[in-house]
N, C-alpha and C positions, 0 to 999 in steps of 0.2 A: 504494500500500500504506500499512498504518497507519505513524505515526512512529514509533511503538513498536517494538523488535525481536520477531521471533518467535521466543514460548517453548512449544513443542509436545513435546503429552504424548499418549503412542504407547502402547495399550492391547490386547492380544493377547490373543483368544479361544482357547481350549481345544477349543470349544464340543464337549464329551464329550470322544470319540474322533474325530471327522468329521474335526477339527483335526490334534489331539494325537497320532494315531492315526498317522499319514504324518511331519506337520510338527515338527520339534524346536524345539516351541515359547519353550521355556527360551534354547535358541541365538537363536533370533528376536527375543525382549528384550534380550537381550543385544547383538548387533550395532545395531538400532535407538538404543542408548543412546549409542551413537558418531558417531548420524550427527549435522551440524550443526543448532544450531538445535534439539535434543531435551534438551528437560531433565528429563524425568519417563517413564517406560517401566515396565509390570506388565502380569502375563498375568493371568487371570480364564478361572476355568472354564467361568462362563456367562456372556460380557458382558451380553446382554440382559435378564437375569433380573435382580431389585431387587437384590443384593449387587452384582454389576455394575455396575449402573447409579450406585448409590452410591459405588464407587471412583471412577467417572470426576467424579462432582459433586464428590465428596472432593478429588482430584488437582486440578479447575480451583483450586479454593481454596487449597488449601495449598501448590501450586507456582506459583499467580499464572500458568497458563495462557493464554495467548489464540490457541491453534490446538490441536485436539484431532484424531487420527488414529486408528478403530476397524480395528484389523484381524481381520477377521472372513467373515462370511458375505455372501450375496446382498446389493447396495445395495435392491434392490426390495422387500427381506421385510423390513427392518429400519434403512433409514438415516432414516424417518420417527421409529422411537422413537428413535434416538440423537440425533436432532436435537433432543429436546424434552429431553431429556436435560441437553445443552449449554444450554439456553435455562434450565433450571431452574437452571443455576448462573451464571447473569448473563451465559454467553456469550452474542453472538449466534451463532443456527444454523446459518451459514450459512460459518459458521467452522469446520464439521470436515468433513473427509475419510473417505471409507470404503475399506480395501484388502479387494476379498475373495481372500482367498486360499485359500476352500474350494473352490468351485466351479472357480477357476482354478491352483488347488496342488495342497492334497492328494486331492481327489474325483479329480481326469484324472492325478495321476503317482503311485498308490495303491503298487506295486512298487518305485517306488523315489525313496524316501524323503531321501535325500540329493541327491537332484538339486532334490527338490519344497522342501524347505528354502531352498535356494538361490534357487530362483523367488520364493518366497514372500520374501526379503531383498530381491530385486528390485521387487518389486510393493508394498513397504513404501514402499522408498528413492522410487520415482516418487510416491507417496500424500506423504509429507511433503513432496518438491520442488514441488508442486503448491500443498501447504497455506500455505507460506511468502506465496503470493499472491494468496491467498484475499481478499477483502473482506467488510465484513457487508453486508447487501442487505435491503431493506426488503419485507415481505410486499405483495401487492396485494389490496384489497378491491373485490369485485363487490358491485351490488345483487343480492337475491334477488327473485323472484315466484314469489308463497307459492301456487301451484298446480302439479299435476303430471297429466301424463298416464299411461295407463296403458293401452297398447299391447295388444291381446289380452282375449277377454272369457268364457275357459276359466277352470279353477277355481282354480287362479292370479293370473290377472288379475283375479274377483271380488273374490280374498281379501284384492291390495294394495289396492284400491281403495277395499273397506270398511274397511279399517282407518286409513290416512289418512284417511277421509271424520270418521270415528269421531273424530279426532284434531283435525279440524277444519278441515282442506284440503279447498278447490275440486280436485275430479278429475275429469277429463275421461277417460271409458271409449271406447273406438276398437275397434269391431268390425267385422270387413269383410264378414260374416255377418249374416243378416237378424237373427237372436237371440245373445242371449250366452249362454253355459252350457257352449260347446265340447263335448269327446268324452263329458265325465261323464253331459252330459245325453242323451246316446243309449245308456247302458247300462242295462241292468234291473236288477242286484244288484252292491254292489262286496265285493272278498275283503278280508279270510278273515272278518267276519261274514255277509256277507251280508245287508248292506241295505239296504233301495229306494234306489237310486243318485238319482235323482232328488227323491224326499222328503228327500234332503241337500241335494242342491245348491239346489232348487228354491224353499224360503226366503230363500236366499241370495242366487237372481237377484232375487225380487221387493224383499230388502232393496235393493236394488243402485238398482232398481229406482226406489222410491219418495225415496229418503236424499233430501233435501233440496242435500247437497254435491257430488252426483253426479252428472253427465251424462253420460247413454249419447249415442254417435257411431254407432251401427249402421248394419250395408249403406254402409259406409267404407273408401276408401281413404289411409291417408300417402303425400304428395305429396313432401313435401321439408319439412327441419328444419336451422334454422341456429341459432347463438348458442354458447353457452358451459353450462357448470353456473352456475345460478340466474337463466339469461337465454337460455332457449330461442324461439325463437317458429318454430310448426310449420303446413304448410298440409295441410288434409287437403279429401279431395274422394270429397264424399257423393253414393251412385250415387241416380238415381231409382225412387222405389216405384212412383210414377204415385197413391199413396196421400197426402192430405196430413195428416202426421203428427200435427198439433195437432188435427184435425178426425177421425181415427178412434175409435172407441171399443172396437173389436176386438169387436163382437157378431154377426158373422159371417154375417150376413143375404146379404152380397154373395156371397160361399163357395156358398151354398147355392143359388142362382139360376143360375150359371156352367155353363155347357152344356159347359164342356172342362177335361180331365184330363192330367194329364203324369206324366213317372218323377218320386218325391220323391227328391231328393240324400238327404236327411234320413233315409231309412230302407235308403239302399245301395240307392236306384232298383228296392225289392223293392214297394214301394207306389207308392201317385201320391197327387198333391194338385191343387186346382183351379188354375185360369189366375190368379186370384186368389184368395190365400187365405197360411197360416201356416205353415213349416215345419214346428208340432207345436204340442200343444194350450198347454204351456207358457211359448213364448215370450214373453220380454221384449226388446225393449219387445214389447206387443200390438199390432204396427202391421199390417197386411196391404199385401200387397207382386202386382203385375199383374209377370206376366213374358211381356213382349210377344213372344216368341218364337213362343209360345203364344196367346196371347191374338187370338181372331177381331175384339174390337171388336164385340158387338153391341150392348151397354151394357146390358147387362140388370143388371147391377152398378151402374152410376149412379142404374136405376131404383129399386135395391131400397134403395139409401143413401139416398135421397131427401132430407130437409132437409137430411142432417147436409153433407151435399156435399163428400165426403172424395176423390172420384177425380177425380183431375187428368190427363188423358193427355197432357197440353201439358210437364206438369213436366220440368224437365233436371237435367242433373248440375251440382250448384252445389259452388263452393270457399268455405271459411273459414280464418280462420288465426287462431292461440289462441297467445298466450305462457304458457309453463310455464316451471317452477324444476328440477322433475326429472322423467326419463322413465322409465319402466317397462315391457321389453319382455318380453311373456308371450304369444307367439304360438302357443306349442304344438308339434302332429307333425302329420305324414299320416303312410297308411300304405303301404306297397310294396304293389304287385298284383300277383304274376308271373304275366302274361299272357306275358314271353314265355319263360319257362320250360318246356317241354314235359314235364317228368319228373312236374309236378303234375295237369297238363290244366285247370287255371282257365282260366275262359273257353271253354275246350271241351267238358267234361264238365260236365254240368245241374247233379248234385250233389256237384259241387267250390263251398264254399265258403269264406271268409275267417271269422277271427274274430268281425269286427264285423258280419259279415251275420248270423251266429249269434246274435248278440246282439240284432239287432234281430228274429229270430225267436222267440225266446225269451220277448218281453219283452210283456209284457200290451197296452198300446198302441202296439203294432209293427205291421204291416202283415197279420198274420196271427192277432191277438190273442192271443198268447200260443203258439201252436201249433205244436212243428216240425214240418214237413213236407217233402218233397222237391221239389224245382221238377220235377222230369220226371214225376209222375205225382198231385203234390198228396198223396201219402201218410205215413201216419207213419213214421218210420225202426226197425227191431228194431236196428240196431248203426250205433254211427257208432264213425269212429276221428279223432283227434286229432293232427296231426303238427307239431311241436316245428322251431322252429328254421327257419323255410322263409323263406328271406334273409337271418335274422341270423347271426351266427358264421359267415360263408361268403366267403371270402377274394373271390371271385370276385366278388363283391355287396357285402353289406356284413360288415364283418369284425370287429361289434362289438355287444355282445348288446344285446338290444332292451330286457332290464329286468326287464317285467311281464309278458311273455307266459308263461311257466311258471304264475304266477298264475293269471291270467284261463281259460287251461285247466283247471285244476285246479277254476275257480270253477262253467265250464259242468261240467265233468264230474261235480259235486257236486249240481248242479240236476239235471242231466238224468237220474242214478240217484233220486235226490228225487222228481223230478215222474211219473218212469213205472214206478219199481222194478225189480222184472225183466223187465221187458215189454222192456229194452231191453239190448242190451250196449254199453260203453265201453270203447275201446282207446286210451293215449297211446303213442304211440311219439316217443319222446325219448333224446335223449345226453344231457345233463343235466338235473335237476331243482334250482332253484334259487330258495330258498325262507328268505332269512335276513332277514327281521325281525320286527317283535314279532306272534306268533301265526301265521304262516304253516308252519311247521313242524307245527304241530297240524293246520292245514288240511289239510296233506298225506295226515296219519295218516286226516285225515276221511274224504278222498276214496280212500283204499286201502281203508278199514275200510267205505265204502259198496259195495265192487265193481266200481271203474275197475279194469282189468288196465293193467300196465304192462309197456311192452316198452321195454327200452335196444338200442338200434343206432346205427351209424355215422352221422354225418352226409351222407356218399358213398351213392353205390348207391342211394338211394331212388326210388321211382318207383310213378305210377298208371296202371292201365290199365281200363278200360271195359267191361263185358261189355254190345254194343251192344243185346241182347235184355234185360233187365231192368232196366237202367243202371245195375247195382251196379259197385261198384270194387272192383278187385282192387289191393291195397298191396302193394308188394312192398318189403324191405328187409333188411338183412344186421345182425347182433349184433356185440357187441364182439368174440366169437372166433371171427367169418367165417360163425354158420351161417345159410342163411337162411330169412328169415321171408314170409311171406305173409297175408295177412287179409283175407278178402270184408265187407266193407261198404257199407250201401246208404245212407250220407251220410259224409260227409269234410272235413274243417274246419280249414285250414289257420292257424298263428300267425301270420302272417307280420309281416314285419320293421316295423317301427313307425322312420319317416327322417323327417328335416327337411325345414320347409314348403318347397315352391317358391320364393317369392319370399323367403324369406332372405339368401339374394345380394342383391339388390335393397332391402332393407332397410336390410340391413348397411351397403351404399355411402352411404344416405341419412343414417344417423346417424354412420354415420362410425365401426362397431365391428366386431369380428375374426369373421371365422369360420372351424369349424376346415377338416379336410377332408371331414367328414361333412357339412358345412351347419348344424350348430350352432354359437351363438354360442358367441364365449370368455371366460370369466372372466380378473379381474383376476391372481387366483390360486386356485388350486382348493382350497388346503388350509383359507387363515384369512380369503379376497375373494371368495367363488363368487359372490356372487350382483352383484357390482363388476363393470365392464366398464373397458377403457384411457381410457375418456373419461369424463370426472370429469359426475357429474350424471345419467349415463346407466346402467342396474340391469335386471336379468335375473331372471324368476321361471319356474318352470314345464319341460315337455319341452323347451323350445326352447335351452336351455341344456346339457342332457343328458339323456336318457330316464329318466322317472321314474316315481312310482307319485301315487296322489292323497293320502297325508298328507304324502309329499314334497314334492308341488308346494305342497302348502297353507303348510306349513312355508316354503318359500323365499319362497312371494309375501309375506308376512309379514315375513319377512328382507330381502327390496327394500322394503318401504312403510317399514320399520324406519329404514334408509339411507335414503330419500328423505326423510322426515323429519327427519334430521339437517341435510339442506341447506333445508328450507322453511320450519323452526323459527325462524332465523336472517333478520334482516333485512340480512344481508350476509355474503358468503363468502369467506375466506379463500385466495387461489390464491399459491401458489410462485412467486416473482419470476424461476424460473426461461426467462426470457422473450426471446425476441430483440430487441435492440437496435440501431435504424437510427441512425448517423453521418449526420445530414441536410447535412453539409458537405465528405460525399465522396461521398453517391449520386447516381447519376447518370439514375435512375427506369426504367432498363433492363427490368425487368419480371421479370428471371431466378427470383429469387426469388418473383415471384409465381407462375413455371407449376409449382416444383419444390417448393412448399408440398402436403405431404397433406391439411392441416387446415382448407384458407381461412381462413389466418390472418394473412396479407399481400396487401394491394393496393395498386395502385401511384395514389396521389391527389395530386388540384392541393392544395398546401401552399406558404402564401403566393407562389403564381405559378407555386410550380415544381414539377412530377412528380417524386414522391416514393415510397419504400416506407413505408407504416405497419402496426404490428404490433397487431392486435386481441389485446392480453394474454390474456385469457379466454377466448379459441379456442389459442395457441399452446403447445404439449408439451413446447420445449424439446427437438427432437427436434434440431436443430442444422444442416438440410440445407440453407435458405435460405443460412446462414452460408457453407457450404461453397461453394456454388454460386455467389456473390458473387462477379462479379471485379473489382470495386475494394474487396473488405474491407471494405464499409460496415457490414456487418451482425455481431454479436459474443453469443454467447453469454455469458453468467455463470454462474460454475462451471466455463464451459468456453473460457477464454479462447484466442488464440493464444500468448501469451506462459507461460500454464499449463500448456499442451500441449506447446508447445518445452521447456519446463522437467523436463517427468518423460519426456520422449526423451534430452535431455541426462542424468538422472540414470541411466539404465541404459547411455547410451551412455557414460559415464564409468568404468563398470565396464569393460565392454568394451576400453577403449584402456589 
């Protein structure tokens, strides 16, 4: 410890009523001013707000401070600013302590108030015994490399991409899809204008595109990624087209030669496309891609390429590995099928469809050119009905709303009176209509004021049945006050629930970030970090974070290049010395610490002769488990020593005795 004695000043938040409301705060300064070692104590209504903050710069100054105690709120929402705080008044930062005593006082013991008071004394007295043996700790500096990847190549992932690109960063685009452009580029109009969905995006892929900064990774997979923030190095492994990339031109001569035909993924397997050929006419890159599933091998493709000699059929799957500064995951959703749902009959009944199959019907360059029709007789529908909610809000399923689907019904159901008038009827059947931001409310009015009917019913009790002679459906479903309902229609179009990609899991463990129990990642914090992940360097845009709409996604991916930028900007970064520390003269290279690291941030290496643990600082969190797990104590947190830890046991066990 310093030679100095310790003079700590103990600073008690209000913060409102959250505080003040349970804890008698006035009591709480008061006792703090007793205990040893405190020579300075004031409460503050808002410690974090500039008058706050200013008492405490005040306080180091005028009482010659050198250990400062916030007692307050969350360490994780707030002990970043009060550390700069302290550092603005000459302390070092690494000299104050945080007691929260909201979340562990008055938030959990709200009824009784004098008990929470009491705890809160307690949760002081251990913050100061601690702080007595605080040391300052010197920051650690990383190299950066000034490039970033950007995970996903939906409208999200365009938008970080182009804006670093924009900014002057090498980006590297990773799509595991032959094209980039995600769900945007498969719809015909987006809500509540209503415009060519694809004439938005569609500039956007070709900027993406062309950018000189920008390398698209298409029909790729993330293999595995190790390093730190501003010291990534990632391998990723590119499937084969059987096309060689730099030798295509995408003028589609070989397309058109190709004797075989398959379901297109791309239009909800409602069309085909050839053995070689494009998932759609706008893809980026323009490469054509042979899927040998299909593909008989006659070469009538080789023939028609002729000089340009772009078909390789020998080609394999090759790896590369790129060092990046920061990542950007923007992977997006899929969507639920309930195939095994029987109340809907998807999959069993012809015209039981999905959203997005509507959508690709609907849509000019869709498999049907623009025309709906019914798969069981090729006819145009007089009535379709709409049903709301089919997986999302269903405890059973998923128990959390999907977002946009209210929207996007409301968008068909707008077009589809639009394009046939009365020639057709519209029925939503919905429990809620949910429709709150800018303009969608008017949309709604649109779509009433054009002739959708709406029916409110239960989420329970629905169900479709088939009249096997003309294949119309018969919907059956019950109202909020039990009575029920019935509707013959001869198409059916289900919401349904919009869930995270598959290989999320599998993502997640690669990069080493949280997901929740829906299979979306997790922010850092949802209120003032959404688009921050626990791992510094690594940043979330788009659905794959939480279901969104597309000026949402655009908005966040934006917000991750924003933050990616702050790390790439910087020829070196900044990390918190909060870091494990190896005793190289009491370990013994046992390895413990290496299998109980989450982070691979210890391995156990020959160090001058002898097996050793070393701690890659810029992988380690400071999560403290290694430490734990040590049994000869080699290993020591800062911040969290043993002797700082025995120290604030003894200070509540001294109340106690």
């Amino acid at each position: 410890m310093d030679k100095e004695s310790p003079r700590i000043g103990v600073f008690v938040c209000h913060c409102g009523l959250n505080i003040a409301g349970v804890v008698d705060v006035k009591e709480l300064v008061e006792f703090a001013k007793t205990l040893p070692d405190v020579v300075y104590a004031k409460d503050n209504r808002y410690t974090c707000a500039d008058p706050g903050q200013e008492e405490i710069r005040k306080g180091i100054k005028e009482h010659n401070l050198n250990r400062v105690v916030v007692a307050a709120c969350s360490p994780r929402m707030h002990e970043p600013t009060f550390r700069r705080t302290v550092s603005e008044a000459g302390l070092n930062p690494f000299l104050f302590e945080m007691a929260n005593i909201r979340e562990f006082s008055s938030w959990c013991h709200q009824s009784t108030p004098k008990e929470a008071t009491e705890k809160a004394k307690d949760i002081v007295r251990m913050a100061i015994a601690k702080a007595k043996l605080l040391q300052p700790l010197k920051e650690i500096e990383v190299p950066v490399t000034n490039k970033a990847l950007v995970i996903g190549g939906g409208i999200a992932g365009i938008n970080s991409a182009l804006d670093l690109a924009e900014m002057g960063f090498k980006v590297y685009l990773l799509e595991k899809n032959e094209s980039i452009g995600g769900h945007m580029a498969q719809l015909d109009k987006t809500f509540p204008t209503l415009d060519c969905s694809i004439c938005i995006e569609g500039p956007k892929m070709v900027d993406v595109g062309r950018h000189p900064n920008i390398e698209i990774i298409s029909f790729a997979d993330l293999v595995s990624a190790s390093g730190y923030v501003g010291n990534f190095k990632v391998k990723i492994k590119k499937k084969p087209r059987y096309v060689i990339h730099e030798n295509c031109t995408g003028c589609g001569e070989c397309k058109e030669v190709c004797p075989i035909e398959y379901p297109n993924e791309w239009d909800i397997n409602m069309g085909v496309r050839k053995a070689i050929s494009i998932p759609f006419e706008q893809a980026v890159p323009l490469v054509y891609t042979i899927n040998m599933d299909y593909c008989i091998e006659c070469y009538k493709c080789v023939d028609a390429c002729g000089a340009r000699q772009a078909i390789n059929f020998d080609q394999k799957p090759e790896e590369i590995e790129i060092d990046v500064g920061a990542i950007i995951v923007a992977i997006g959703f899929e969507e639920y099928l309930p195939y095994a749902d029987p109340l809907y009959g998807y999959g069993k009944y012809d015209n039981v469809i999905t959203a997005l199959e509507f959508e690709r019907l609907i849509l000019a360059a869709g498999p049907t050119g623009g025309k709906v029709i019914r798969a069981s007789d090729g006819e145009k529908p007089h009535s379709v009905v709409f049903i709301q909610c089919v997986g999302s809000r269903d405890v059973n399923k998923y128990e959390y709303c999907s977002g946009f689907c209210c929207m996007y019904t409301l968008k068909h159901s707008v077009m589809l009176k639009e394009k046939y008038k009365d020639n057709i009827q519209v029925y939503v059947i919905y429990t809620d209509l949910r429709s709150d931001f800018k303009g969608y409310e008017e949309f709604y009015n649109r779509a009433k004021k054009g002739g959708a009917h709406f029916v409110r019913t239960k989420l329970e009790n629905r169900s479709i049945v088939e009249d096997a002679k003309t294949k119309n459906l018969i919907v059956h479903a019950e109202t909020m006050g039990g009575k029920p309902v019935e509707i013959e229609a001869e198409m059916v179009v289900l919401a349904n629930a919009a869930v995270a990609v598959q290989n999320a899991t599998e993502l997640a463990e690669i990069l080493n970030i949280s997901i929740d129990a829906n299979g979306f990642f997790v922010e850092c914090q949802p209120k003032i970090r959404p688009t921050e992940t626990d791992t510094p360097g690594i940043f979330l845009a788009g659905a794959c974070q939480g279901l969104k709409d597309i000026p949402y996604s655009v908005s966040q991916g934006s917000g991750a290049a924003a933050l990616a930028a702050t790390v790439l900007s910087k020829p070196t970064w900044i990390i918190a010395p909060l870091v494990a520390k190896v005793n190289e003269d009491i370990c013994s290279g046992c390895g413990v610490c290496e299998s109980v690291c989450g982070y691979d941030a210890v391995k156990i290496e020959q160090i001058n002769g002898k097996e050793l643990a070393k701690v890659t600082e810029g992988l380690c969190r400071g999560c403290g488990i290694c430490s734990a797990a040590c049994p000869a104590g080699a290993i020591t947190m800062p911040l969290y020593t043993k002797e700082q830890v025995i120290a604030q046991l003894r200070a509540v066990l001294e109340k106690v005795k």
